[in-house]
SEFIFI-794605 format. One record per residue: residue number from 1; x, y, z of N, C-alpha, C in turn. Coordinates in steps of 0.02 Angstrom, whole numbers, plus 32768, in hexadecimal, padded with zeros to 4 digits. Each point is the difference from the previous one (the first is absolute). Layout:
N
 num   nu   nv   nw  cau  cav  caw   cu   cv   cw
 NUM    X    Y    Z    X    Y    Z    X    Y    Z
...
//
This chain:
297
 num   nu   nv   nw  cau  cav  caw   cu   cv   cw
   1 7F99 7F18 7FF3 8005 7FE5 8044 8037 8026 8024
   2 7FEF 8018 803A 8036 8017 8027 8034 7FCA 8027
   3 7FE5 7FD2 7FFE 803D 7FD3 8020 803B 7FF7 7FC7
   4 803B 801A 800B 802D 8000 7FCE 8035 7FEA 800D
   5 802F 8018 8018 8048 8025 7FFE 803C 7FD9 8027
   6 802B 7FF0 7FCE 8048 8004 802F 8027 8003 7FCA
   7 8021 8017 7FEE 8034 8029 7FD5 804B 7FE2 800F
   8 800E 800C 8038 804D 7FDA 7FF9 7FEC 7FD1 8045
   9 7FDD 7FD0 801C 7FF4 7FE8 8015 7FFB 7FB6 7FE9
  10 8044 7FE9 8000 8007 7FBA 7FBC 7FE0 7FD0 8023
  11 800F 7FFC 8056 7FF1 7FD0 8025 7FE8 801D 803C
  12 7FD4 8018 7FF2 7FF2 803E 8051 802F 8010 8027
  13 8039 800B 7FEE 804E 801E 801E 7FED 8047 8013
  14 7FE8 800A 803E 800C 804E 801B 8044 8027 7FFF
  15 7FF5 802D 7FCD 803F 8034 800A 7FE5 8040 7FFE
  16 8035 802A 8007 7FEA 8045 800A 7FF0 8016 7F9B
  17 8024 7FE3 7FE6 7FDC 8015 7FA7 7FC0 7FE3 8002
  18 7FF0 7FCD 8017 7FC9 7FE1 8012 7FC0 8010 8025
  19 800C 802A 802B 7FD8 8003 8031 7FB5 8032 7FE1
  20 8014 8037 7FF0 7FC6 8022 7FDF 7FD3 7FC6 7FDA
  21 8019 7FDA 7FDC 7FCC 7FFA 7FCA 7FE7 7FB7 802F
  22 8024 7FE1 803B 7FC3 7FC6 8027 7FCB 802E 801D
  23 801D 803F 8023 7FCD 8028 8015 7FB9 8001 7FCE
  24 801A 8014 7FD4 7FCA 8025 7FC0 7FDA 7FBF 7FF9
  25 801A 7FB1 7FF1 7FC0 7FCC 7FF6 7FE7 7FEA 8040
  26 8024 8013 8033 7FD2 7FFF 803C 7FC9 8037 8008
  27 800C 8030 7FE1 7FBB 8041 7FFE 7FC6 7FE0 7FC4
  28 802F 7FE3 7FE1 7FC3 7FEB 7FAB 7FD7 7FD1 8023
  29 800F 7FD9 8024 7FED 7FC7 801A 7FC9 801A 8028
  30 8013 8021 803F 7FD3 800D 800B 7FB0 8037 8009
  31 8025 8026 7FAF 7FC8 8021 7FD9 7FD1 7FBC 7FF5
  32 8000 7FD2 7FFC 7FD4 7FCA 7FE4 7FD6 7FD1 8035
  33 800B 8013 8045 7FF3 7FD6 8039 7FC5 8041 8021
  34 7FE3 7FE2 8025 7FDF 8025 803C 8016 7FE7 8049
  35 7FF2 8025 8024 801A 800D 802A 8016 7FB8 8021
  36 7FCC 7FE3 8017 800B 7FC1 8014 8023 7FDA 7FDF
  37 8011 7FFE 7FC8 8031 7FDB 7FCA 803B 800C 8014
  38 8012 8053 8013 804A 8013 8012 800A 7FE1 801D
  39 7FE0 8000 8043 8007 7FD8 8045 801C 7FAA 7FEA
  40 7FDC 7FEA 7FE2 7FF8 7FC6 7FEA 806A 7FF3 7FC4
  41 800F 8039 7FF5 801A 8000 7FDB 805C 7FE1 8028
  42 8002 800F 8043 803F 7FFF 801F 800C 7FC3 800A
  43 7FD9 7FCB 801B 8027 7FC0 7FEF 8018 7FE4 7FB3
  44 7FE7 8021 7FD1 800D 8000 7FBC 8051 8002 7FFD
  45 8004 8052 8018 803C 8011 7FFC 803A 7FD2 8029
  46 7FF9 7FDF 8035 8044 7FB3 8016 7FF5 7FD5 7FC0
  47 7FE9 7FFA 7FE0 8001 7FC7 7FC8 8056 7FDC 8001
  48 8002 7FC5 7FF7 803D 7FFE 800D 8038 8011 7FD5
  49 7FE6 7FF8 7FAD 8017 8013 7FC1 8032 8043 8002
  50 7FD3 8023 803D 801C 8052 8002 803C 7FFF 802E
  51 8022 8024 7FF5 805B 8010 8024 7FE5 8034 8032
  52 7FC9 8023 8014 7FF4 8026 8036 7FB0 7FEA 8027
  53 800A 8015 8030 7FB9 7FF3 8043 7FE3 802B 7FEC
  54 7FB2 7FF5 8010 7FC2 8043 8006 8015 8030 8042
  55 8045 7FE1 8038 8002 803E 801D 8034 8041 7FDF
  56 8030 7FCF 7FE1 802F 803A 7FCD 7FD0 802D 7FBD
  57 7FD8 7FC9 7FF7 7FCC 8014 7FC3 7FD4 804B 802A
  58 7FCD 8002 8030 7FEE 801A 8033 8020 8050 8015
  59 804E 7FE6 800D 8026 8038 8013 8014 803D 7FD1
  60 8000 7FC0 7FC5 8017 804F 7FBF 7FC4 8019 7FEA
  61 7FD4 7FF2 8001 7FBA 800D 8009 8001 804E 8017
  62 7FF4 7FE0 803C 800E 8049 803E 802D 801C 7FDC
  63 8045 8013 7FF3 8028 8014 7FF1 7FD5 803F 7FBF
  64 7FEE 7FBE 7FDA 7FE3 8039 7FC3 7FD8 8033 8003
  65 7FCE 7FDC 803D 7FC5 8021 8002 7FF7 8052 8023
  66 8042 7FF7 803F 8027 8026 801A 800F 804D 7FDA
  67 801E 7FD2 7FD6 8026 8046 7FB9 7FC6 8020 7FF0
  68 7FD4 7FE4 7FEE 7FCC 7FFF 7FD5 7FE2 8032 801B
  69 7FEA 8009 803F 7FD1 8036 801E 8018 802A 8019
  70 8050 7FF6 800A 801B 8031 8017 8006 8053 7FC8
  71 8024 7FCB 7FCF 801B 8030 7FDF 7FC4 802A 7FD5
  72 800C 802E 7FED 7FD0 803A 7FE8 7FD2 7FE7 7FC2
  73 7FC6 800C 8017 7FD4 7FCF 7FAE 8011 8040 7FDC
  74 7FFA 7FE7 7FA9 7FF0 803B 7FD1 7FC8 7FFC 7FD3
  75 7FF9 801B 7FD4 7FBD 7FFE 7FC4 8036 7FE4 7FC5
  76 7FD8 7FD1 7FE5 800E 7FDC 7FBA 7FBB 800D 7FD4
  77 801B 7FFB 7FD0 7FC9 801F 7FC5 8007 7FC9 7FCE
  78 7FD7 7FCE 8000 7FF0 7FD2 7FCA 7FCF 801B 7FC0
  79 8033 800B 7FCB 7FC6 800E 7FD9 7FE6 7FCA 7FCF
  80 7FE8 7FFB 7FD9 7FCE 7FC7 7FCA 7FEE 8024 7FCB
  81 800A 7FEC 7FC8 8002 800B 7FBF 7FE5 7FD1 7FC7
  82 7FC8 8012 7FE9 7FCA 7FBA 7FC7 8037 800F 7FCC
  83 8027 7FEF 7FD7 7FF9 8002 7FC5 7FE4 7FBF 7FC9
  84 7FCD 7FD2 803F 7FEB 7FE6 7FBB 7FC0 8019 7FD9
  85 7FFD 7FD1 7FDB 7FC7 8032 7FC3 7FAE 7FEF 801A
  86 7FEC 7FFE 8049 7FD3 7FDE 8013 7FFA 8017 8048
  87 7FBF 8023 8012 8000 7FF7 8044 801B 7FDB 8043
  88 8026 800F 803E 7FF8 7FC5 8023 8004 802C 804B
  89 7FF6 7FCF 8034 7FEF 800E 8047 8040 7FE8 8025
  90 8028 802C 8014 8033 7FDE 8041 7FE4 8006 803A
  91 8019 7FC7 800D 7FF4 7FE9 8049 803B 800C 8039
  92 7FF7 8006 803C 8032 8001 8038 7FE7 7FD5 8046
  93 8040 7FEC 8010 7FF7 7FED 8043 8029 7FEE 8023
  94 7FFD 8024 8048 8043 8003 8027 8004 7FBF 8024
  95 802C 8000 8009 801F 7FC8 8044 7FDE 7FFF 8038
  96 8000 7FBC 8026 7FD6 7FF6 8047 802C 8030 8031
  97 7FCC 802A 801B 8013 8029 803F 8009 8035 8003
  98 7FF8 801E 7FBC 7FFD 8041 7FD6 7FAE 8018 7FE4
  99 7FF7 8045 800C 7FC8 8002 7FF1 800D 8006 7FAF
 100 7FBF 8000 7FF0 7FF3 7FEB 7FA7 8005 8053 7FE5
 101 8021 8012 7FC2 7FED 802F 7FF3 7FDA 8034 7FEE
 102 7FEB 8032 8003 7FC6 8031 7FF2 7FDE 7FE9 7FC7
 103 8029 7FE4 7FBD 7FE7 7FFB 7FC4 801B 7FAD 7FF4
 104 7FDB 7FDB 7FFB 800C 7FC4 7FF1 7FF4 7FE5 7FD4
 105 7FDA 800C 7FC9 7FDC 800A 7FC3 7FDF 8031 7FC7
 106 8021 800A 7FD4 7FFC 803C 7FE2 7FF8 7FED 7FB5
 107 7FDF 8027 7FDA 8005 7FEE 7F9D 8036 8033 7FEA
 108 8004 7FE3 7FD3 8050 8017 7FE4 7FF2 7FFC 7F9E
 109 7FF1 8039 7FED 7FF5 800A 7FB2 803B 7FF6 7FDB
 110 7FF2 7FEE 7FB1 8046 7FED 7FEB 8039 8044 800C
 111 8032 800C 7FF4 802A 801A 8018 7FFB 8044 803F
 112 7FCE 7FE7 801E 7FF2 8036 8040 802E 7FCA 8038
 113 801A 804B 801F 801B 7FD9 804C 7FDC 8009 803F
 114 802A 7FF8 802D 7FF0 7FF6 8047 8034 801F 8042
 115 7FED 8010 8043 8034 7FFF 8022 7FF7 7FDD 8044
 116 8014 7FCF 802B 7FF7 7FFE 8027 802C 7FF6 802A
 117 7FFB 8030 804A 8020 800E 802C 7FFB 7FD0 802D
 118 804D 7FF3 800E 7FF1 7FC9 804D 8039 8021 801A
 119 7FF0 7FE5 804E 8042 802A 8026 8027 7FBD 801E
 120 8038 7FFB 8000 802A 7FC0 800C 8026 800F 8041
 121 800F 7FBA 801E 8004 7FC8 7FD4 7FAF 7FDF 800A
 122 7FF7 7FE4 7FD2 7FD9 7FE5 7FC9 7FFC 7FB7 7FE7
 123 7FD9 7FED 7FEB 8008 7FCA 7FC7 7FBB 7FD0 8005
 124 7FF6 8001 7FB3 7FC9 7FF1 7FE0 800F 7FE4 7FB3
 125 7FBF 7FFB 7FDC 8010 7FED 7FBC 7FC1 8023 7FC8
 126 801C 800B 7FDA 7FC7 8033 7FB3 7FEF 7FB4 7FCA
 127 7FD5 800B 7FF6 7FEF 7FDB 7FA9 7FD7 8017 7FE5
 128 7FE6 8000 7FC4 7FCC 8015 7FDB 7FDE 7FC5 7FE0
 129 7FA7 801A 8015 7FBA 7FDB 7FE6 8007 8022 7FC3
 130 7FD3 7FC3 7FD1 7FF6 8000 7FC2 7FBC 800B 7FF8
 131 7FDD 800A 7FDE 7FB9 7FFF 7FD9 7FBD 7FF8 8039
 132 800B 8037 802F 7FD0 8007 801E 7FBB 8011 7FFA
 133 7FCF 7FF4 8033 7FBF 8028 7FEE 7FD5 7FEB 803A
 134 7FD0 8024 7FEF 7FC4 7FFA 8042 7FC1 7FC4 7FE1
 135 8012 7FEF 7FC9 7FAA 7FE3 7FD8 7FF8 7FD9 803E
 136 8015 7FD9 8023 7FF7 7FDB 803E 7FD8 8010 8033
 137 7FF4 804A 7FF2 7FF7 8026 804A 8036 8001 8037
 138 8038 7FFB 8001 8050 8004 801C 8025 800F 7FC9
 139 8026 801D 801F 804F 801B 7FD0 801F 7F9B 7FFA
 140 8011 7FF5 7FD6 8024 7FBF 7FE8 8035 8007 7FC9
 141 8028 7FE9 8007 802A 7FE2 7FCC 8020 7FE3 7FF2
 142 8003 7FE1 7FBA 801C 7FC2 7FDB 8045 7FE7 800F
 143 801D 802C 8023 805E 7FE5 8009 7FF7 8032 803F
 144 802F 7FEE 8030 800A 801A 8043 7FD7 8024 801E
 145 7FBE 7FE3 800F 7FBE 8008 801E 8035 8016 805A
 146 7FD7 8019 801B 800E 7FF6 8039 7FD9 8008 804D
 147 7FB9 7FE7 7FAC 7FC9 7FED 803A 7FCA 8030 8029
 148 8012 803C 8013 7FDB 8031 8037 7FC7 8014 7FD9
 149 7FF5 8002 7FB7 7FDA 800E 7FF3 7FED 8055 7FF3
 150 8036 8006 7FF2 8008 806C 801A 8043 7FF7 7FCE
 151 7FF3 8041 7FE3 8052 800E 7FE2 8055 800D 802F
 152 7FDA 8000 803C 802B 8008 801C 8020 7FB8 802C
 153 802A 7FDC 8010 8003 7FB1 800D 800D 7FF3 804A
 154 7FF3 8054 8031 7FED 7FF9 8045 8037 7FC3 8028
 155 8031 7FFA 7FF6 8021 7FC3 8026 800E 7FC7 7FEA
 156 7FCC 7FE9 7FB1 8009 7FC2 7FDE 8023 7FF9 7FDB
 157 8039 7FC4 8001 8034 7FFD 7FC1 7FD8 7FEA 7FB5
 158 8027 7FF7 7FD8 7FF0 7FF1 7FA9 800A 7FBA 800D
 159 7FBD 7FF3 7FEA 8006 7FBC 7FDD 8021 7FDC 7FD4
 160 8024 7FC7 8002 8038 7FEC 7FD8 7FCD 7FEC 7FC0
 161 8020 800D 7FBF 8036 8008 7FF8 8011 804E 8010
 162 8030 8032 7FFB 8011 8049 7FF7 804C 7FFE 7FFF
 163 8013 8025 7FD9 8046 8030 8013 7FFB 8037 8038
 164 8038 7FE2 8021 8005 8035 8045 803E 8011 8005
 165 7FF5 804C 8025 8030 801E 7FFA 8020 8000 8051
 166 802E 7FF2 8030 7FF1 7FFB 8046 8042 802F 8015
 167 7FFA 8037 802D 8044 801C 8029 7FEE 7FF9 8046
 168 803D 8003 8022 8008 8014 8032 803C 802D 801C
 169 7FDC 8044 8007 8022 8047 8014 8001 8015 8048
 170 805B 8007 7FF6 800E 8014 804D 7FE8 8030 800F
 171 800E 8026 803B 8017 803A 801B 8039 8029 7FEA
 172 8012 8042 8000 8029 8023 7FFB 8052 7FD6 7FF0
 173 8022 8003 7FD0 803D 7FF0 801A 8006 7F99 7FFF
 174 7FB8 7FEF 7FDE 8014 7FC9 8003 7FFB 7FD6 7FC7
 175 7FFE 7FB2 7FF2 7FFB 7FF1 7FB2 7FB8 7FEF 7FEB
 176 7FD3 8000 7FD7 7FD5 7FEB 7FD2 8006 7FD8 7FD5
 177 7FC3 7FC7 8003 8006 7FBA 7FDC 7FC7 801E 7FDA
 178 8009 7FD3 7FC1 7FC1 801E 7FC5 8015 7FC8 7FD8
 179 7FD7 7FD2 7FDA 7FF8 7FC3 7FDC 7FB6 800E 7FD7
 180 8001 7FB9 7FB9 7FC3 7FFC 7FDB 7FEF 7FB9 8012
 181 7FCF 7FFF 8010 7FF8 7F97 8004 7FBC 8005 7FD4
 182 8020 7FB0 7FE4 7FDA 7FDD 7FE1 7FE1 7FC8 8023
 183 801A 7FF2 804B 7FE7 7FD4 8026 7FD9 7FEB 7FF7
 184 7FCA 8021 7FFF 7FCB 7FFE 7FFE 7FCD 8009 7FB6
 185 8029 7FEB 7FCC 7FEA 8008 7FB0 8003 8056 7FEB
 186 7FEC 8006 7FC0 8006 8035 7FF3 7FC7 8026 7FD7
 187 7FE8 8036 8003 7FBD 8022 7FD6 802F 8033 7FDD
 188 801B 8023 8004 8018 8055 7FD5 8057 7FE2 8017
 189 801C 8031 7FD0 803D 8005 8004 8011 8044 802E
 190 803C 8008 802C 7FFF 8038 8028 8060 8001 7FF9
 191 8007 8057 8028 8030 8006 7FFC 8011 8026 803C
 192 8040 8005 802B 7FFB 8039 802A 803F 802D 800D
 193 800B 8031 7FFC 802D 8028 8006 801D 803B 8039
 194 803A 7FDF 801D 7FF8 8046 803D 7FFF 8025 7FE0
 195 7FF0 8053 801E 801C 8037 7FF6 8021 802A 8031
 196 803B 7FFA 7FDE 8026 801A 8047 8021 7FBE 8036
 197 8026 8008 8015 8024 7FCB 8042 8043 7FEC 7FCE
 198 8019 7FC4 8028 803F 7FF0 7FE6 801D 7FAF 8014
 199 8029 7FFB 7FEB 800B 7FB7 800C 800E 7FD7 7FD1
 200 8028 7FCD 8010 8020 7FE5 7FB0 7FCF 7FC5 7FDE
 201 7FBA 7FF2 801D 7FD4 7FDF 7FED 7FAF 802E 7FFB
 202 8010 8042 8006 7FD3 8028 8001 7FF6 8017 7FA9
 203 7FCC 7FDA 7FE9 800B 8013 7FB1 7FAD 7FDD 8001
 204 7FEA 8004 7FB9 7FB6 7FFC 7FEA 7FF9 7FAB 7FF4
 205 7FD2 7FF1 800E 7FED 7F9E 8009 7FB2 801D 7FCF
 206 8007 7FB7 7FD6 7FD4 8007 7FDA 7FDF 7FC2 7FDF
 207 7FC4 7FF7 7FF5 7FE9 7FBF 7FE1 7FDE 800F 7FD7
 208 801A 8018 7FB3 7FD5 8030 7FBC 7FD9 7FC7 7FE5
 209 8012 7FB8 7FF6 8001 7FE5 7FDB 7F94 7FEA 800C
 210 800A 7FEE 7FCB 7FB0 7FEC 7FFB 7FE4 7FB4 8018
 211 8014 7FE3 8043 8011 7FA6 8006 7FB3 800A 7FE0
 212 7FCC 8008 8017 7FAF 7FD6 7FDE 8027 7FF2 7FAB
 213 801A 801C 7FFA 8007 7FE6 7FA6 802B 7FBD 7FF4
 214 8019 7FF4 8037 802C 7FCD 7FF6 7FF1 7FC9 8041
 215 7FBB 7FEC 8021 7FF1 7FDE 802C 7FE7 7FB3 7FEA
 216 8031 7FF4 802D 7FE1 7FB2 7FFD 7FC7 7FF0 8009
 217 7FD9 7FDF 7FDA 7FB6 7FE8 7FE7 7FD9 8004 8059
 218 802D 7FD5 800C 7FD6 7FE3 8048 8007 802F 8037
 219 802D 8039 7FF7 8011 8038 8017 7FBA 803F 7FFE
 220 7FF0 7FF3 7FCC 7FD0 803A 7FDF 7FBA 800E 802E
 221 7FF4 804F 7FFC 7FBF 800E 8011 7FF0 8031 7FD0
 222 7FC5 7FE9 7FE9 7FCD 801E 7FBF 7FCC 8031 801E
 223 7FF0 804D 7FD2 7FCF 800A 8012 7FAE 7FF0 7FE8
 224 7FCF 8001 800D 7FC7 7FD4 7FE7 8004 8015 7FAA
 225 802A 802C 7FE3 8004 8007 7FB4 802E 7FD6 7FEA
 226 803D 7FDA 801E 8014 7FC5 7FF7 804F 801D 7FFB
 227 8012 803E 800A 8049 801D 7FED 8017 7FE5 805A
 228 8035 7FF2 7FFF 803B 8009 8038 800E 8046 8023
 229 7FEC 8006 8032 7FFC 8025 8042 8038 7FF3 8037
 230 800B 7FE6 8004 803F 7FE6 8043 800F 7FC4 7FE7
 231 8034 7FE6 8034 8034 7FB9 7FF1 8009 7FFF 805A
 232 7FEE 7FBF 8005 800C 7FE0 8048 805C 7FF8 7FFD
 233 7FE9 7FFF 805A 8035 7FE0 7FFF 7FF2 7FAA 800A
 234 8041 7FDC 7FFB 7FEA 7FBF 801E 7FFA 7FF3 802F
 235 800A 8022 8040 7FF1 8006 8029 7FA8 7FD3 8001
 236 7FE3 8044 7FEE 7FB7 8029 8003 7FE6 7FAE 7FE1
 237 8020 800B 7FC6 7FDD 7FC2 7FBD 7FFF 7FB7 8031
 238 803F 7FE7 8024 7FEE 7FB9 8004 8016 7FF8 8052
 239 7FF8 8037 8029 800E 8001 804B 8023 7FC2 801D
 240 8040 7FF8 7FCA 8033 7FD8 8027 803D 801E 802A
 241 801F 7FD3 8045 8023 802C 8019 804D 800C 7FC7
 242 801D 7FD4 7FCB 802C 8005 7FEA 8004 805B 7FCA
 243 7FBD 8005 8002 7FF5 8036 7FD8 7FE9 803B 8034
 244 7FE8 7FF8 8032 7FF8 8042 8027 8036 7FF4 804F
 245 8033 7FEA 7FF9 8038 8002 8020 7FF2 7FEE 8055
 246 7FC4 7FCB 8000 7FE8 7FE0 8040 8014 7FB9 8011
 247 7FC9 800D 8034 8028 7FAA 8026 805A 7FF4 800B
 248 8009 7FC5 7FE5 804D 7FED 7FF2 802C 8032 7FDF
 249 7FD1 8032 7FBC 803B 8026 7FE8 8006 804B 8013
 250 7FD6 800A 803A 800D 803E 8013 804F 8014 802E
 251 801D 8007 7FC2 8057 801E 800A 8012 800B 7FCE
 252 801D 8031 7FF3 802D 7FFF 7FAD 803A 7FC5 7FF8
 253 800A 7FDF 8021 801B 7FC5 7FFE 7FC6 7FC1 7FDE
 254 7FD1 7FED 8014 7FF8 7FE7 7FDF 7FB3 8017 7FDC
 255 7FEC 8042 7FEA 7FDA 800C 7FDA 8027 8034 7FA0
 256 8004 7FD0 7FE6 8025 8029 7FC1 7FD4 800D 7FBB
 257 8023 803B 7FD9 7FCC 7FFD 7FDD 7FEE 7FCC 7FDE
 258 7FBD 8017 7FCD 7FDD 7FC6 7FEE 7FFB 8019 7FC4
 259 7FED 7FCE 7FB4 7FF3 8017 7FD6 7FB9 8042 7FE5
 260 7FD2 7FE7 8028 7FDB 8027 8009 801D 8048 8022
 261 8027 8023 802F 8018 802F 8001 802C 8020 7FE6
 262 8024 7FC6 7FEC 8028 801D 7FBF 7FD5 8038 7FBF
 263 7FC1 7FCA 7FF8 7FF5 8034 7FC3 7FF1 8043 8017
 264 7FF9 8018 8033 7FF3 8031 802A 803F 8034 8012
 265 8032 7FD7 800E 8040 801A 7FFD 8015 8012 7FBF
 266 8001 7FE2 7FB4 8020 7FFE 7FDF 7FE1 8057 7FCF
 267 7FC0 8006 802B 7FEC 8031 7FCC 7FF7 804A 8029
 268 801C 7FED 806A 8012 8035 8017 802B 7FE3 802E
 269 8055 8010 7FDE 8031 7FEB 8031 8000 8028 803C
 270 7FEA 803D 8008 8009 8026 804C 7FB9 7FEB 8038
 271 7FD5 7FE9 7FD6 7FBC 8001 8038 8008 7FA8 801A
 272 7FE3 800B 8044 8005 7FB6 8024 7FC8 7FD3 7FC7
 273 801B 7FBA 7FF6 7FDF 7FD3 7FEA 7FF7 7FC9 802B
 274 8021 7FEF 8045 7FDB 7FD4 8034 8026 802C 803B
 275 7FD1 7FD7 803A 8016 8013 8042 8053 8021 800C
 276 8018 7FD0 7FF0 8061 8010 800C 8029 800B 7FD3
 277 7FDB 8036 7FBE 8020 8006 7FCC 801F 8047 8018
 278 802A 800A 803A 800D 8043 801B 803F 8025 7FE4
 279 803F 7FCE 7FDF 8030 8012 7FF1 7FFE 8035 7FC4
 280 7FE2 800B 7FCA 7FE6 8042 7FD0 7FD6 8011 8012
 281 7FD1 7FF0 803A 7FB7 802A 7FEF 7FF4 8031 8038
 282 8043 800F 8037 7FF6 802C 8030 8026 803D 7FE7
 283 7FE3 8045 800A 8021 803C 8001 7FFF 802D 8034
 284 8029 802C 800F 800A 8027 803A 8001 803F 7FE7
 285 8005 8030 803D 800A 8041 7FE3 8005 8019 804B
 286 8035 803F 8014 8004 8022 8024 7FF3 804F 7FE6
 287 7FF3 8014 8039 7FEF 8063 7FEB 7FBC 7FF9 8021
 288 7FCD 7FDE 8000 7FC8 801A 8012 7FE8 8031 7FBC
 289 8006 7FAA 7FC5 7FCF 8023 7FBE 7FBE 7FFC 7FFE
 290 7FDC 802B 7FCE 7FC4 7FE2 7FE0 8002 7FD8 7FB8
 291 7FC4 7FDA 8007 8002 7FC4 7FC9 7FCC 8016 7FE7
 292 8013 7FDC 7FAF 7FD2 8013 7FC5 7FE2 7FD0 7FD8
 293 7FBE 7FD3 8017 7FF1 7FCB 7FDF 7FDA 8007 7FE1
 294 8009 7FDC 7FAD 8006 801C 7FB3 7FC6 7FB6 7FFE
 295 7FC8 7FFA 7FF7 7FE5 7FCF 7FE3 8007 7FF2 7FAE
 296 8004 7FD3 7FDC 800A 7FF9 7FBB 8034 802B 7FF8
 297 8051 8005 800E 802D 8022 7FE8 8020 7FF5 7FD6
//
C-alpha cells in the first residue's frame, strides 16, 4: 500500500526535519486516489486531529511541486535481479499523473536481470508474480496477478497479497524515499540496494526472510497443490479498520501494531508491516542513485 508514512511525525507536528517525509505520504496517498478523490481529499486535510489547514497543507504542496519541475530531471536506472530458483514476472506502476512506464511487465529467469529506466522525479512501486501462465487463454497468476491479462500490467497494480517495493525519486540535488511493505501481505522476499548516492540512512532494506513459512493459518493462501503461496495481510483477511488503519484509527496515534503485524515485523524488521510502521521502514538516499532490486536475496 502506498499510503504510509510519517517518520518523525509523533503527533502531526510540522517541522522542517519533518516536512519531507509529510510531503512524501501526501504523494503515497495520493498515488492511490483518482483524480476526483484528490479533490475530494482537502477537506480531509482540516481534520481537526491535525496541527495544520489544507491551506498550509496546499501551500507546501506548491512549494514542492515548484522544486520539482523546476529543477533539472535526471535518468535513474532501476535494475531487478531473480535470484530465486523459479521463474517470476515483475510488475511496475507509476503514480497518478505520471505516465506509466515503457515496460511494465516483464519475465525475469532465475538469476537473469533487468534494467529499467525512469527519469525523475518519479515514484512508483516493483513486485514480482509468481507461477504464471496463459492455460486460461490470458497471462494469470497465482500471487500478484495484476489483472490486464498481458505480461505486461499496463497501469494495473498487484493484487494483494505481494511484496512491494515503493520509491519516490527527486530531481537533481534532491532526497529519495525507497521502502519494502508488507502492507499489503507478502508473496517473495525482496531486497533493495542503492548504488551510488549518500546519506546517513542511505544503506540496503531488505525482507530475506521466508514469512509464507511462518504464516498464520488464517493468514494463508494455498496453491490448488495445497503448498503456501502468499500470507495476507490482516488487513486483506478480515477488512477491519483496527487492522487496515481506517475509520477511528486512521492516525498513528491511535492505529498500533497488532499481533498479526508483528509476525510480519518480527521476520522483516526494515520492511513496513502496517500503515504507520514508518519509524525503521523509511530510507533515503541523496546523489541521484540507481537501485538494485534483488528478488529472493
Amino acid at each position: 500500500m502506498l499510503i504510509s508514512n510519517s517518520v518523525c511525525i509523533e503527533d502531526y507536528v510540522v517541522s522542517g526535519a519533518c516536512l519531507s517525509v509529510l510531503i512524501l505520504r501526501l504523494f503515497k496517498l495520493i498515488n492511490c486516489l483518482s483524480k476526483d478523490e484528490v479533490m475530494d481529499l482537502w477537506p480531509f486535510l482540516a481534520y481537526p486531529n491535525l496541527r495544520f489547514n489544507a491551506y498550509q497543507m496546499f501551500v507546501m504542496v506548491l512549494e514542492f511541486l515548484s522544486f520539482s519541475y523546476i529543477a533539472e530531471s535526471h535518468m535513474a536506472t532501476l535494475y531487478t535481479r531473480n535470484n530465486c530458483p523459479f521463474t517470476i514476472w515483475p510488475g511496475t506502476l507509476t503514480g497518478a499523473g505520471i505516465p506509466q512506464l515503457s515496460n511494465t511487465g516483464f519475465e525475469l529467469a532465475p538469476q537473469a536481470w533487468n534494467a529499467i529506466t525512469v527519469i525523475a522525479p518519479w515514484s512508483g512501486r516493483l513486485w514480482a508474480r509468481t507461477q504464471c501462465s496463459t492455460s486460461s487463454g490470458l497471462f494469470t497468476c497465482a500471487t500478484a496477478n495484476c489483472g490486464s491479462g498481458q505480461v505486461a500490467c499496463n497501469g494495473v497494480g498487484a493484487v494483494p497479497p505481494a511484496t512491494l517495493v515503493e520509491f519516490t525519486l527527486a530531481p537533481n540535488g534532491g532526497q529519495d524515499f525507497y521502502d519494502i511493505s508488507l502492507v499489503d501481505g507478502f508473496n517473495l522476499p525482496i531486497s533493495v540496494t542503492p548504488q551510488g548516492g549518500s546519506g546517513p540512512n542511505c544503506t540496503i532494506t531488505s525482507c530475506s526472510a521466508n514469512v509464507n513459512a511462518i504464516c498464520p493459518p488464517e493468514l494463508i493462501v494455498k496453491a490448488s497443490c495445497g503448498n503456501t503461496i502468499a500470507c495476507k495481510s490482516a488487513c486483506l483477511a478480515f477488512k477491519q479498520p483496527k487492522y487496515c488503519c481506517s475509520g477511528e484509527y486512521n492516525s498513528p496515534q491511535k492505529c498500533e501494531p497488532t499481533n498479526y503485524s508483528m509476525v510480519f515485523k518480527n521476520q522483516c524488521p526494515q520492511a513496513y508491516s502496517y500503515a504507520y510502521d514508518d519509524k525503521t521502514s523509511i530510507f533515503t538516499c541523496s546523489g541521484s542513485p540507481n537501485y538494485l532490486i534483488t528478488f529472493c536475496p
